[in-house]
N, CA, C and O atoms as a GROMACS GRO file, in nm:
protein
  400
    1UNK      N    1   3.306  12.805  14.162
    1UNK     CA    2   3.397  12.881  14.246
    1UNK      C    3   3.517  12.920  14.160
    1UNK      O    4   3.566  12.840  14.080
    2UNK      N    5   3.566  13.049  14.177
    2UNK     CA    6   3.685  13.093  14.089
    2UNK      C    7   3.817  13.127  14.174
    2UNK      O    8   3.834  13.194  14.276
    3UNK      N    9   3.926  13.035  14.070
    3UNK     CA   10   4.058  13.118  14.164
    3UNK      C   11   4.089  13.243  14.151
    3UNK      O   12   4.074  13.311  14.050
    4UNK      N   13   4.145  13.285  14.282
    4UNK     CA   14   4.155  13.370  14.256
    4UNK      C   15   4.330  13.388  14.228
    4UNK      O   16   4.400  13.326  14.307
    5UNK      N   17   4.388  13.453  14.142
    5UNK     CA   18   4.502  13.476  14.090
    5UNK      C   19   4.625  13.590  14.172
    5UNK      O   20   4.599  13.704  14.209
    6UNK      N   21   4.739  13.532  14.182
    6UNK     CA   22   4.792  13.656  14.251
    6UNK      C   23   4.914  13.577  14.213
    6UNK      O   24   4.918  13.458  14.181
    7UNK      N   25   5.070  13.710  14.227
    7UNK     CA   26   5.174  13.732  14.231
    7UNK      C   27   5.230  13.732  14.348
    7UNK      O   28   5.184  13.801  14.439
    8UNK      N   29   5.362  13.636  14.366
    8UNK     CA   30   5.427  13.631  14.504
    8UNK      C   31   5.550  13.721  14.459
    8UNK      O   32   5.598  13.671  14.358
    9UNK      N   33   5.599  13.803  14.487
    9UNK     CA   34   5.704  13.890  14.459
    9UNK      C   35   5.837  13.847  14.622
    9UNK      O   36   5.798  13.868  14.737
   10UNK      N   37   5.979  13.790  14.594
   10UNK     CA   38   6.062  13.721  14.669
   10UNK      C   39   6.189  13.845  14.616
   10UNK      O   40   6.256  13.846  14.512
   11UNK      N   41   6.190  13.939  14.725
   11UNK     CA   42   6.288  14.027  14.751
   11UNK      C   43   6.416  13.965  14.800
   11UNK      O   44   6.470  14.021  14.896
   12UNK      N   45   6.474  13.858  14.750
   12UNK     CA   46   6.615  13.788  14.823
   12UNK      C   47   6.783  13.835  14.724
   12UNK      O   48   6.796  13.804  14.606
   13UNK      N   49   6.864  13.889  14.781
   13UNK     CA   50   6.983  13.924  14.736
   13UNK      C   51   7.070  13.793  14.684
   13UNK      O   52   7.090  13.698  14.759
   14UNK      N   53   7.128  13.797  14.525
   14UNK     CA   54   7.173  13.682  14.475
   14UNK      C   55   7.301  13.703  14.434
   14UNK      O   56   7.356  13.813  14.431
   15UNK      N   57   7.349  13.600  14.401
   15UNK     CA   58   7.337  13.465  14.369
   15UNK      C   59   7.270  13.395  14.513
   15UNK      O   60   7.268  13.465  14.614
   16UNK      N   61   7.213  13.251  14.516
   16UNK     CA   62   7.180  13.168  14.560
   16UNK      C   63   7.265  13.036  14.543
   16UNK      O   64   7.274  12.983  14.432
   17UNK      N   65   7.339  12.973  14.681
   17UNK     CA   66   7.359  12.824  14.697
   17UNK      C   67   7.359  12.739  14.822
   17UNK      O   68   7.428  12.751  14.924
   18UNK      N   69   7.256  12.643  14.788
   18UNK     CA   70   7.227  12.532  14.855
   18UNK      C   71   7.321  12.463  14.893
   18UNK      O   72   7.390  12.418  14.801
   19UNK      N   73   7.360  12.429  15.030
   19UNK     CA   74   7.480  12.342  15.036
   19UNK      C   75   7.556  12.388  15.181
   19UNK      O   76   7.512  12.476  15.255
   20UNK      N   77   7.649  12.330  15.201
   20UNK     CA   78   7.717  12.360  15.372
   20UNK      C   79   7.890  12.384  15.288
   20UNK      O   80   7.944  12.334  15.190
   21UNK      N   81   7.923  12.468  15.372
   21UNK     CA   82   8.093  12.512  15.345
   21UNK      C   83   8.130  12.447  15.486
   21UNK      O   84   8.068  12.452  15.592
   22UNK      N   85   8.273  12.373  15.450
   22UNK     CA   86   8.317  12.317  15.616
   22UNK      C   87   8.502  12.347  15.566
   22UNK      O   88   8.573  12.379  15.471
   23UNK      N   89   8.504  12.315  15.682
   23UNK     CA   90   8.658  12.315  15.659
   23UNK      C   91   8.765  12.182  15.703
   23UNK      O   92   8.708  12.080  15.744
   24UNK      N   93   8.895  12.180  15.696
   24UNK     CA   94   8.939  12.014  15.746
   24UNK      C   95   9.040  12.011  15.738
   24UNK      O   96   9.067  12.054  15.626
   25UNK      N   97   9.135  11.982  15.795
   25UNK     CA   98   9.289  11.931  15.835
   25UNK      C   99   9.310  11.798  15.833
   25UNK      O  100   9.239  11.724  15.900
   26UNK      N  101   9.431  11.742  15.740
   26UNK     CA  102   9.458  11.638  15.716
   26UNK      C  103   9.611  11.598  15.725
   26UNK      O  104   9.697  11.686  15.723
   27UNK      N  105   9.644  11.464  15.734
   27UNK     CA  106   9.754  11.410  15.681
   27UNK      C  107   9.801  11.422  15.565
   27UNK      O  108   9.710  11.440  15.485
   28UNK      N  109   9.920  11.422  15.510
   28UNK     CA  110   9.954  11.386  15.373
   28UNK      C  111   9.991  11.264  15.371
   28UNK      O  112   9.976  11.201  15.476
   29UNK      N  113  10.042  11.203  15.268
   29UNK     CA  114  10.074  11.072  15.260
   29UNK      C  115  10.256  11.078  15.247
   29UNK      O  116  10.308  10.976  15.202
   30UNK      N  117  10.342  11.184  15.281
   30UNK     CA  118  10.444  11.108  15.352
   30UNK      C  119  10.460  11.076  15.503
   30UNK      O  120  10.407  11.122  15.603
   31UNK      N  121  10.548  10.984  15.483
   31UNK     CA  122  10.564  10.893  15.599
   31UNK      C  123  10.627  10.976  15.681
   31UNK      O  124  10.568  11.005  15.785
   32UNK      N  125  10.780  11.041  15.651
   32UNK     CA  126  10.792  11.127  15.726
   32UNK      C  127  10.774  11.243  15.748
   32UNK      O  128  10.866  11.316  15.784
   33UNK      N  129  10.626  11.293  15.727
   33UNK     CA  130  10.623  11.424  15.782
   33UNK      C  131  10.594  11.454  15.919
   33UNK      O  132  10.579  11.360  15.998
   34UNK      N  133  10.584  11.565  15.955
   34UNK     CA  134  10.558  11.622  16.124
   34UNK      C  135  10.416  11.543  16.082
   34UNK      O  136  10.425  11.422  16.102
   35UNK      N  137  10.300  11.582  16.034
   35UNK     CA  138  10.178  11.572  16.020
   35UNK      C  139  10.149  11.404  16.081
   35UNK      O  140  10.033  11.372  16.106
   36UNK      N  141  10.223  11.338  16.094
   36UNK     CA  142  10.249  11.144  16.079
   36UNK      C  143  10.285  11.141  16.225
   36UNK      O  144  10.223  11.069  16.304
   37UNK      N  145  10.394  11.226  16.268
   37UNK     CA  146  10.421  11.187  16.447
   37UNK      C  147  10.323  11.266  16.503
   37UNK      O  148  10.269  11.210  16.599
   38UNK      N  149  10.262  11.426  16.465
   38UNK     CA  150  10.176  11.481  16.554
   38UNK      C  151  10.098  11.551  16.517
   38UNK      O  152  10.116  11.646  16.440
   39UNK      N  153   9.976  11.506  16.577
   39UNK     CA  154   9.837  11.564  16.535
   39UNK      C  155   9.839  11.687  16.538
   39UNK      O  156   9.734  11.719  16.482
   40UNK      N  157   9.908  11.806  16.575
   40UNK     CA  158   9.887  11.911  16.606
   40UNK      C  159   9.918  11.981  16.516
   40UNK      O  160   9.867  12.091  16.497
   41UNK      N  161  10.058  11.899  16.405
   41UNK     CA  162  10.058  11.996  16.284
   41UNK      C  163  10.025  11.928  16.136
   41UNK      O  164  10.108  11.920  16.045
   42UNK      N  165   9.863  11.875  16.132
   42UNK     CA  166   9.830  11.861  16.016
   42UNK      C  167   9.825  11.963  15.952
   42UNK      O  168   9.866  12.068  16.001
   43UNK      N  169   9.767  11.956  15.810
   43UNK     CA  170   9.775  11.991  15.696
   43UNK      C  171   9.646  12.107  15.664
   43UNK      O  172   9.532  12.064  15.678
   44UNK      N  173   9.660  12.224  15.630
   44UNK     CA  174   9.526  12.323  15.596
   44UNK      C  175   9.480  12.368  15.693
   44UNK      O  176   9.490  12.310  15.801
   45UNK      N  177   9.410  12.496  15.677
   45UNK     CA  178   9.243  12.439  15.677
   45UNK      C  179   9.239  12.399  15.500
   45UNK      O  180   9.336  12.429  15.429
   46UNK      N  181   9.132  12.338  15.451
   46UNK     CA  182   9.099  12.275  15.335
   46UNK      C  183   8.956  12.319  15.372
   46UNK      O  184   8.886  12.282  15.466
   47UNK      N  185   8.928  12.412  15.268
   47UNK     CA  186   8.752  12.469  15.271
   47UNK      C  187   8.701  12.370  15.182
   47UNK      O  188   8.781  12.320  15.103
   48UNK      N  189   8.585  12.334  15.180
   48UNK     CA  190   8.518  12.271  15.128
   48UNK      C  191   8.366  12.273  15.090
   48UNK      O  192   8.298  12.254  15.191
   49UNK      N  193   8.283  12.292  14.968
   49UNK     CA  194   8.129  12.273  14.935
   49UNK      C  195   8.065  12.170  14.950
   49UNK      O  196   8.075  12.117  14.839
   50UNK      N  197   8.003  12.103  15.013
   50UNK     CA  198   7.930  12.004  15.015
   50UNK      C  199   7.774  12.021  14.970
   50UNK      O  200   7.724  12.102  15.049
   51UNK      N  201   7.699  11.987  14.897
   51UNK     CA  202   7.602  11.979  14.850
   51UNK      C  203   7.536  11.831  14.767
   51UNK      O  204   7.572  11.714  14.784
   52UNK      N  205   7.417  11.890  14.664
   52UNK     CA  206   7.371  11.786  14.596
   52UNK      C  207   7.366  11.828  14.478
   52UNK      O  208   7.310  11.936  14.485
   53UNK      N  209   7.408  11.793  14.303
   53UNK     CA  210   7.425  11.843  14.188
   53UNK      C  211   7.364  11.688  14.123
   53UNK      O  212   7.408  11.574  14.140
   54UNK      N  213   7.281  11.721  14.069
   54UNK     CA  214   7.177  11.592  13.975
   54UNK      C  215   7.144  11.463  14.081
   54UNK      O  216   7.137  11.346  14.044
   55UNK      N  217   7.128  11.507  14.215
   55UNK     CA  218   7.055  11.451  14.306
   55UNK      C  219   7.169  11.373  14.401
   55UNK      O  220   7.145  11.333  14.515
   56UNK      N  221   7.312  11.356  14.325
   56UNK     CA  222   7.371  11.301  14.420
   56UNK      C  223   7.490  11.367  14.511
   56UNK      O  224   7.574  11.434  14.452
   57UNK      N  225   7.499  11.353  14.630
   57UNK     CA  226   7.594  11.416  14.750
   57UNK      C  227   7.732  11.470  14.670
   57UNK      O  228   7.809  11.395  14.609
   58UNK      N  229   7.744  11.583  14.681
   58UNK     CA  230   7.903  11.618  14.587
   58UNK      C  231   7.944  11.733  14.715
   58UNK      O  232   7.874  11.807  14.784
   59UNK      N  233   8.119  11.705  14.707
   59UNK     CA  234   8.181  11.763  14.786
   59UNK      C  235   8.271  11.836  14.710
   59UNK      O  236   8.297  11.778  14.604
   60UNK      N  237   8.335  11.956  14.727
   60UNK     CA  238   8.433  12.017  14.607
   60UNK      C  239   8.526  12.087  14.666
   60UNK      O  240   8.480  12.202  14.668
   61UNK      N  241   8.632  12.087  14.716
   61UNK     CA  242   8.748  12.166  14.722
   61UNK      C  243   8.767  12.290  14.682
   61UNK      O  244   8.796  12.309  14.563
   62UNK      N  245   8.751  12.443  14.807
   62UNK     CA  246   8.755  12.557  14.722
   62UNK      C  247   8.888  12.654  14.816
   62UNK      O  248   8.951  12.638  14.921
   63UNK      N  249   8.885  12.720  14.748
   63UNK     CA  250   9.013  12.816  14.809
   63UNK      C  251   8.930  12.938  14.932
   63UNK      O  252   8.816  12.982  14.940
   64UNK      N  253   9.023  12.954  14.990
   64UNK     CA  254   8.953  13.054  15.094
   64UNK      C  255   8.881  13.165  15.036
   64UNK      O  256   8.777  13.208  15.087
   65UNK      N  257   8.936  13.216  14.924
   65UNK     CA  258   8.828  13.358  14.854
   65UNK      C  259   8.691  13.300  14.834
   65UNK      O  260   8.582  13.353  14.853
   66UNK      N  261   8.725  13.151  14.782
   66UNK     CA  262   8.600  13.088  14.728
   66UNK      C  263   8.496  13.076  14.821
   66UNK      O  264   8.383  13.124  14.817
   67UNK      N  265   8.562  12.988  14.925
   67UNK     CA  266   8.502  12.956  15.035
   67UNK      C  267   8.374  13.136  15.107
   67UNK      O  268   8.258  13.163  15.140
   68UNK      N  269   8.470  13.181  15.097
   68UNK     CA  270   8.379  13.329  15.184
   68UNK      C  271   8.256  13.357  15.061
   68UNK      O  272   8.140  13.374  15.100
   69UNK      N  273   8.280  13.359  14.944
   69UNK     CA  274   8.212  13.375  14.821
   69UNK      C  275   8.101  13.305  14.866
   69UNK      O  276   8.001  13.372  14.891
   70UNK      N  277   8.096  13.168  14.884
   70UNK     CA  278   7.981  13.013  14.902
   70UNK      C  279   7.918  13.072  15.004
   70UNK      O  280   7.799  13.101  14.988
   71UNK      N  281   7.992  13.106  15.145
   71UNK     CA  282   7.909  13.119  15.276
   71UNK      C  283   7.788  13.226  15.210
   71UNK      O  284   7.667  13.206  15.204
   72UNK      N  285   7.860  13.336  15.168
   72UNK     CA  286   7.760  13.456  15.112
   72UNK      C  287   7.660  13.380  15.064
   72UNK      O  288   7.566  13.362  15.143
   73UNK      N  289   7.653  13.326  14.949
   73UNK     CA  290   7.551  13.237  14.859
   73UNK      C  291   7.492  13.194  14.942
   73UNK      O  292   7.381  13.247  14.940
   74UNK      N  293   7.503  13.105  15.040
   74UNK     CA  294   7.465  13.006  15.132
   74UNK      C  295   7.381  13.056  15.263
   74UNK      O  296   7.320  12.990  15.347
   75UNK      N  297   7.400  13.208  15.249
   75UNK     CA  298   7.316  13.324  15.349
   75UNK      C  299   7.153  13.342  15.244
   75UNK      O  300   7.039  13.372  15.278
   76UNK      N  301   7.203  13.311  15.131
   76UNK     CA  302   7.085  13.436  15.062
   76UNK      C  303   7.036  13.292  15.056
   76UNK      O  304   6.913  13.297  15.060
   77UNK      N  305   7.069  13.190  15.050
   77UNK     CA  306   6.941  13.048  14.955
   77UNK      C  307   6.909  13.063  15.117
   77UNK      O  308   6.786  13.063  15.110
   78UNK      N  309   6.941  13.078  15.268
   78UNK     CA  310   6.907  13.053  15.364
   78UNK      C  311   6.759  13.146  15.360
   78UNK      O  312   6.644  13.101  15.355
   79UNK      N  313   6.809  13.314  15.365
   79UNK     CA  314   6.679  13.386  15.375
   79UNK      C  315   6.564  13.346  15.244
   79UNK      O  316   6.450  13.384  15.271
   80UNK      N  317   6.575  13.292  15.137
   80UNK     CA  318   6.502  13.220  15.032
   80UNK      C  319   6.418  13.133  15.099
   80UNK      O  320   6.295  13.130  15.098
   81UNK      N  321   6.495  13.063  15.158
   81UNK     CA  322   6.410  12.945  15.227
   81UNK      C  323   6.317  13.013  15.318
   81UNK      O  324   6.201  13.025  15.279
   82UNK      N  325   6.342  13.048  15.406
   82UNK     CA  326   6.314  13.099  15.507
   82UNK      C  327   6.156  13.217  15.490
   82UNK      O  328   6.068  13.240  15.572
   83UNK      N  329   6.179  13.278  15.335
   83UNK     CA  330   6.066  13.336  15.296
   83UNK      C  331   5.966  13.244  15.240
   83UNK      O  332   5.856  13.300  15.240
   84UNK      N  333   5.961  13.130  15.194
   84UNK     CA  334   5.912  13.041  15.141
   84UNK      C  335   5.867  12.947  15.226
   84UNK      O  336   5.772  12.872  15.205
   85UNK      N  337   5.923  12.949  15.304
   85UNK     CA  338   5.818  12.861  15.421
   85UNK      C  339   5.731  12.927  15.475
   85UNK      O  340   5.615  12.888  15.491
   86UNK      N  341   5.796  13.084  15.527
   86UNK     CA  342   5.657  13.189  15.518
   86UNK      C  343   5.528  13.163  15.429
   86UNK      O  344   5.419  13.121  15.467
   87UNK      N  345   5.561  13.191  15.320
   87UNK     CA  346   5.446  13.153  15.219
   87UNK      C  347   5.378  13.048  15.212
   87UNK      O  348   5.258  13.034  15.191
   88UNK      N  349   5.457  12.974  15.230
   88UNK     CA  350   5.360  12.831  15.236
   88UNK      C  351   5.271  12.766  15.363
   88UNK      O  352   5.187  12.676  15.362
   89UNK      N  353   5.345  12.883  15.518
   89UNK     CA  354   5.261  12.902  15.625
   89UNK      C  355   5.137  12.932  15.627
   89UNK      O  356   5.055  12.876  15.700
   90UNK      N  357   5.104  13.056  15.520
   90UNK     CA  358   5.003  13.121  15.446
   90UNK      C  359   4.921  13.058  15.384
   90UNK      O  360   4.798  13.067  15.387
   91UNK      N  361   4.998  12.981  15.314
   91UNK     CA  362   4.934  12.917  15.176
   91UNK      C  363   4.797  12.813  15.258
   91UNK      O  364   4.680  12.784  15.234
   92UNK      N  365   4.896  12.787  15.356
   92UNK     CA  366   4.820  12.645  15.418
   92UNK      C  367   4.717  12.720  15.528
   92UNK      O  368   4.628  12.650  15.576
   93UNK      N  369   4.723  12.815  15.557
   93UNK     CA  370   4.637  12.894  15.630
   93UNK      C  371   4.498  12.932  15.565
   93UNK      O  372   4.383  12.947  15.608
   94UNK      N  373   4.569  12.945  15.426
   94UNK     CA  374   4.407  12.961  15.328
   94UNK      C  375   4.424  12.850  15.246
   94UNK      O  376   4.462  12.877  15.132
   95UNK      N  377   4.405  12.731  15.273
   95UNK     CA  378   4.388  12.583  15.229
   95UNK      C  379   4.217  12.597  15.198
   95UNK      O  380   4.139  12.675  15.253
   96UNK      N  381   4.195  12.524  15.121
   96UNK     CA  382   3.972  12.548  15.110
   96UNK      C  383   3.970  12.471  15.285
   96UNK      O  384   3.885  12.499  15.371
   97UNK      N  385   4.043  12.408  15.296
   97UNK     CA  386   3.967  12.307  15.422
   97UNK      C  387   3.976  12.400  15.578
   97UNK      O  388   3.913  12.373  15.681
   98UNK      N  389   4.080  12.523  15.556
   98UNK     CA  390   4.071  12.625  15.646
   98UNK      C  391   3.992  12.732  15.630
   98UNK      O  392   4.000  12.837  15.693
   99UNK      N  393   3.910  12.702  15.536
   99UNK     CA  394   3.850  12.841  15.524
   99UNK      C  395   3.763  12.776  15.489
   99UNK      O  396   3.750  12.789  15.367
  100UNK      N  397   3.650  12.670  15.558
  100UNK     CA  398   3.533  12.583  15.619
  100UNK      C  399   3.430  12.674  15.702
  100UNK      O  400   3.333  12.622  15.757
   0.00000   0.00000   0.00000
């Protein structure tokens, strides 16, 4: 029996990144700031990358330009994925054991 050979061609707009953008309001560490008597006027928003870089959980601090930059990235690795599970819907559709 012979394989048969073929090209997957992945039309996705790049750069590509894996990972969640969040955002977060905090305290500072003086004692007397507003931020210390009331919750209402913490600190930022503080954008943030969260991902995985050589397998372990990394979080990174980015500026708002940055931040809109990541979401973009974080659209295109989405439709990436999203075509690739397609394919592999396929793939497994013509498995030898489906095509019995």
């Amino acid at each position: 029996m012979s394989r048969e050979k073929y090209k997957i061609l992945i039309n996705v707009p790049g750069p590509v990144l894996p990972g969640t953008v969040s955002t977060a309001f905090a305290k500072c560490g003086k004692k007397t700031c507003k931020c210390h008597k009331d919750g209402q006027y913490l600190h930022g928003p503080y954008f943030r990358w969260t991902g995985f870089i050589d397998g372990k959980r990394t979080t990174v601090t980015l500026t708002k330009e940055e931040a809109a930059k990541c979401e973009q990235h974080i659209k295109n690795w989405r439709r990436l994925q999203e075509k690739l599970n397609m394919i592999a819907e396929k793939a497994i559709a013509m498995a030898p054991w489906n095509l019995r």
